[in-house]
C-alpha positions, -999 to +999 in steps of 0.1 A: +198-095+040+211-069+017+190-067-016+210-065-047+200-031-071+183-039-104+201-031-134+179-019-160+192-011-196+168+000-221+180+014-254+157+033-278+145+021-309+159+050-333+189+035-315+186+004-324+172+014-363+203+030-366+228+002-356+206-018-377+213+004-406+249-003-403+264+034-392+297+027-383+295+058-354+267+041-339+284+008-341+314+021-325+292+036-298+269+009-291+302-015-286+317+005-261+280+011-244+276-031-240+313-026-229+310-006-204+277-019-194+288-051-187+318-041-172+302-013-146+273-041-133+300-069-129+318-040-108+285-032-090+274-068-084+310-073-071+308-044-044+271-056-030+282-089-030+310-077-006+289-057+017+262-087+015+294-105+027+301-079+061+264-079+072+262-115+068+295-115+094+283-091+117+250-112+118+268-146+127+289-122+153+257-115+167+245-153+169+276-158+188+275-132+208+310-129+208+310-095+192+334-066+199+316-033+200+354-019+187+351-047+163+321-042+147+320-001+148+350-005+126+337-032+101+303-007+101+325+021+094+349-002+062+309-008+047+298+023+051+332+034+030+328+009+004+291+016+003+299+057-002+331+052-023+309+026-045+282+051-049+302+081-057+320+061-086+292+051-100+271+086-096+304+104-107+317+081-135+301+086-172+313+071-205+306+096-230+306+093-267+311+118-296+293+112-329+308+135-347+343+116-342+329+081-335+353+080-307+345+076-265+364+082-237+354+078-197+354+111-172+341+123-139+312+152-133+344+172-112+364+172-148+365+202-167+343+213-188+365+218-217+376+185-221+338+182-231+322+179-269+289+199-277+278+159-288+285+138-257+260+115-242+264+106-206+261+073-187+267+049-213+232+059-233+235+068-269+202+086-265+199+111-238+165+098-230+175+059-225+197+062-191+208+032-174+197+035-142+214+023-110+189+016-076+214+024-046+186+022-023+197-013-010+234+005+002+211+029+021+190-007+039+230-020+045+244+006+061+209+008+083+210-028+089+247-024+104+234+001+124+209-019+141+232-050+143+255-032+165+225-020+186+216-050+192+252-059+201+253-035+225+220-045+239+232-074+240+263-071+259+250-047+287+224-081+289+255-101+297+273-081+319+240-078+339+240-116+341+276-118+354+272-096+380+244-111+394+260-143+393+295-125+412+267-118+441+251-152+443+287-174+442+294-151+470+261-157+491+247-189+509+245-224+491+212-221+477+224-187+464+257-202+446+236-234+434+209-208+417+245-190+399+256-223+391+221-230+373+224-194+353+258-202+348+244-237+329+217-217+311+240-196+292+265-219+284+263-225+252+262-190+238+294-182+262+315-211+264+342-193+246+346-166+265+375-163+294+353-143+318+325-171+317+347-202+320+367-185+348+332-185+365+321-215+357+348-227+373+345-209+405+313-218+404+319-258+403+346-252+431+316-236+454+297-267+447+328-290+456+327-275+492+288-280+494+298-317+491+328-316+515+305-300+542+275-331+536+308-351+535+303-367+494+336-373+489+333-384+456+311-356+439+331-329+456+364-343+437+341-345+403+333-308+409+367-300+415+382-317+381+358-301+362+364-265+376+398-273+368+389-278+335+369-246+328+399-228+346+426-241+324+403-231+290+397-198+304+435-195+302+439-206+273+412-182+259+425-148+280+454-146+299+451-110+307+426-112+333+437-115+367+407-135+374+419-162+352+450-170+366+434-168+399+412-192+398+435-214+376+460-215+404+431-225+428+421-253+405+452-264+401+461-265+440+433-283+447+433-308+421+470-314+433+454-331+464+443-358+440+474-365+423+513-387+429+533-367+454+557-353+424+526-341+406+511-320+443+547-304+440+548-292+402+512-281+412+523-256+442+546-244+420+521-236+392+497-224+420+522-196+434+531-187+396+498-179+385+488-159+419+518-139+413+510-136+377+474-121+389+491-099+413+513-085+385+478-076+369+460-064+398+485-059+428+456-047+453+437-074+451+432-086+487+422-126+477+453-127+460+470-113+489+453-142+510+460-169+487+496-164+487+494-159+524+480-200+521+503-211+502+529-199+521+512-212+556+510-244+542+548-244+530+561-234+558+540-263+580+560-292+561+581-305+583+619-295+575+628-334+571+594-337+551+608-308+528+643-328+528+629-357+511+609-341+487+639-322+472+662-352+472+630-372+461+620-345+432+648-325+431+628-292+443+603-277+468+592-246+476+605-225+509+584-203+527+583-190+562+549-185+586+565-150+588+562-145+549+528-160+555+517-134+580+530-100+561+505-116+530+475-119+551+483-084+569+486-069+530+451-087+519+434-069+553+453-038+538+435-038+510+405-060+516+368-045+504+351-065+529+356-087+559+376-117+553+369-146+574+396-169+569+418-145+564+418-132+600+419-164+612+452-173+591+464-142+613+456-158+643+474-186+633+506-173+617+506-151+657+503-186+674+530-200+655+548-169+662+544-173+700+527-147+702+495-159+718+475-126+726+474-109+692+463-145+683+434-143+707+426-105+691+422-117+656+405-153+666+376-130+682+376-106+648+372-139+625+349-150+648+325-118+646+326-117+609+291-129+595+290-161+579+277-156+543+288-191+527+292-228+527+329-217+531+324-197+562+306-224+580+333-247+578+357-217+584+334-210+616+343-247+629+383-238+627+378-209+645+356-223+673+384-251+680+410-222+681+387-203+710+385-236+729 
């Protein structure tokens, strides 16, 4: 908390004999020193009272974690001017008076000398030995406190981004792996719930525990999980719609959700699911999930039956057209630029070559999907798929 610098004023008693005596130069003099007095502490009190204002920000900031480093150097850097232009004012200012004239008039140490008379008195004092002082020690315990306020920031940010990526690796390992992120995830909540990057995981990581309950076969709990991830998935959208992530997993939400919903609703909801992917690739156009999602959407498109596809458009007034060629050139791209192996992505290959006719390259990539590690509840039920296809 910033302390507020006392103001002492302490006028001399010859000063005070003399006003007291009625000398109308003194009179004039002490007038404008109570003037001027009053008028520089109100100024003073003012300016603290401002940069009591900014720390007290930067400490709430800090409370909600949702600081931002850019942010708060900058608002260090506007106290640290008011706190320097505040100080050279008031260390430059003076009020000086002339007794020989009676008169007073205010200047700055850089004036010239010559505007000077052989009589003045600085900083308000009609003695020379009865200052006022000013204690701009508290400006010095501001600016410090900022300082360490935006350490702590930073501390506390490289803390959060630690958390994150541990939770990326455990939503990406086996169930008790993506339950444990889930349970971090919870843990933090509170502190992060309005922040884009958490709610986007959140999300995914209430998806991963929708398929834990499809693979035990809890029909119920895994559409629960799924409602809620969409939920998370539409804030963090609301929140950020610059990360690709967001719209990724909002498009995935959305798709799935759409399994629970009227027949018109499933269709507005492939729509939204191919805007947002595309959105994402716009963003992040090597991303091989993306790649692989679209490849889905387009699988699954081009599986509805043509006189299925017929009635939904004179039903609804619209579907979307997709061919398993289409398909095939977006799970090709996402092996393109895949990181590591894809499962289901090779086995969407296989598929898209089956439906092709073209049964040996189907074989080739069945094996590769097969051969790829299972690392997740995901895998496993990927793993069943493929078996049937090597049957």
């Amino acid at each position: 908390m910033v302390k507020v610098p006392s103001i002492s004023v302490s006028v001399s008693p010859q000063a005070v004999a003399g006003t007291a005596l009625g000398a109308g130069v003194l009179v004039g003099a002490g007038i404008a020193y109570l003037y001027f007095s009053f008028k520089e502490r109100t100024r003073l009190t003012k300016e603290l009272a401002t940069i009591h204002a900014n720390i007290q920000e930067l400490r709430q900031e800090l409370a909600r974690n949702d600081a931002d480093i850019e942010c708060t150097e900058s608002r260090c850097e506007d106290i640290e001017t008011v706190s320097v232009s505040s100080r050279s004012s008031r260390l430059s200012k003076r009020v000086t008076f002339s007794s020989a004239s009676g008169t007073y008039y205010t200047a700055l140490d850089t004036d010239n000398e010559s505007t000077k008379t052989a009589n003045d008195t600085d900083y308000f004092s009609p003695d020379e030995d009865e200052d006022v002082f000013f204690d701009l020690s508290s400006e010095e315990e501001s600016l410090a406190a900022c300082a360490k306020l935006e350490e702590q920031i930073w501390e506390t940010k490289e803390q959060f981004v630690e958390l994150f990526e541990q939770v990326d690796r455990l939503m990406e390992g086996s169930k008790e792996d993506q339950v444990a992120a889930f349970k971090m995830l919870q843990q933090y909540e509170e502190e992060n719930k309005d922040k884009a990057e958490f709610q986007w995981r959140i999300a995914k990581s209430f998806n991963n525990l929708s398929v834990i309950e499809e693979k035990l076969g809890n029909e119920e709990q895994k559409k629960d999980y799924i409602f809620k991830a969409y939920d998370h998935a539409e804030r963090a959208i609301e929140m950020d719609d610059s990360l690709p992530q967001v719209h990724e997993w909002y498009a995935i939400m959305a798709g799935r959700r759409g399994d629970y919903l009227s027949n018109r609703e499933r269709i507005a909801s492939a729509f939204v699911f191919k805007e947002h992917i595309e959105k994402a690739l716009q963003i992040d156009p090597t991303k091989a999930e993306l790649h692989y999602l679209l490849g889905r959407f387009c699988y699954e498109i081009a599986s509805v039956s043509v006189w299925t596809a017929h009635m939904a458009r004179a039903l609804y007034g619209e579907f979307p057209s997709c061919s398993y060629d289409e398909a095939l050139q977006h799970f090709l791209t996402a092996e393109k630029y895949s990181k590591k192996q894809l499962k289901d992505n090779k086995h969407y290959i296989a598929k898209c070559c089956l439906q092709r006719n073209e049964v040996d390259e189907a074989n080739e990539w069945v094996e590769k999907a097969y051969e790829v590690p299972i690392k997740t509840p995901a895998d496993e039920i990927v793993q069943q798929e493929i078996e049937k296809l090597r049957r």
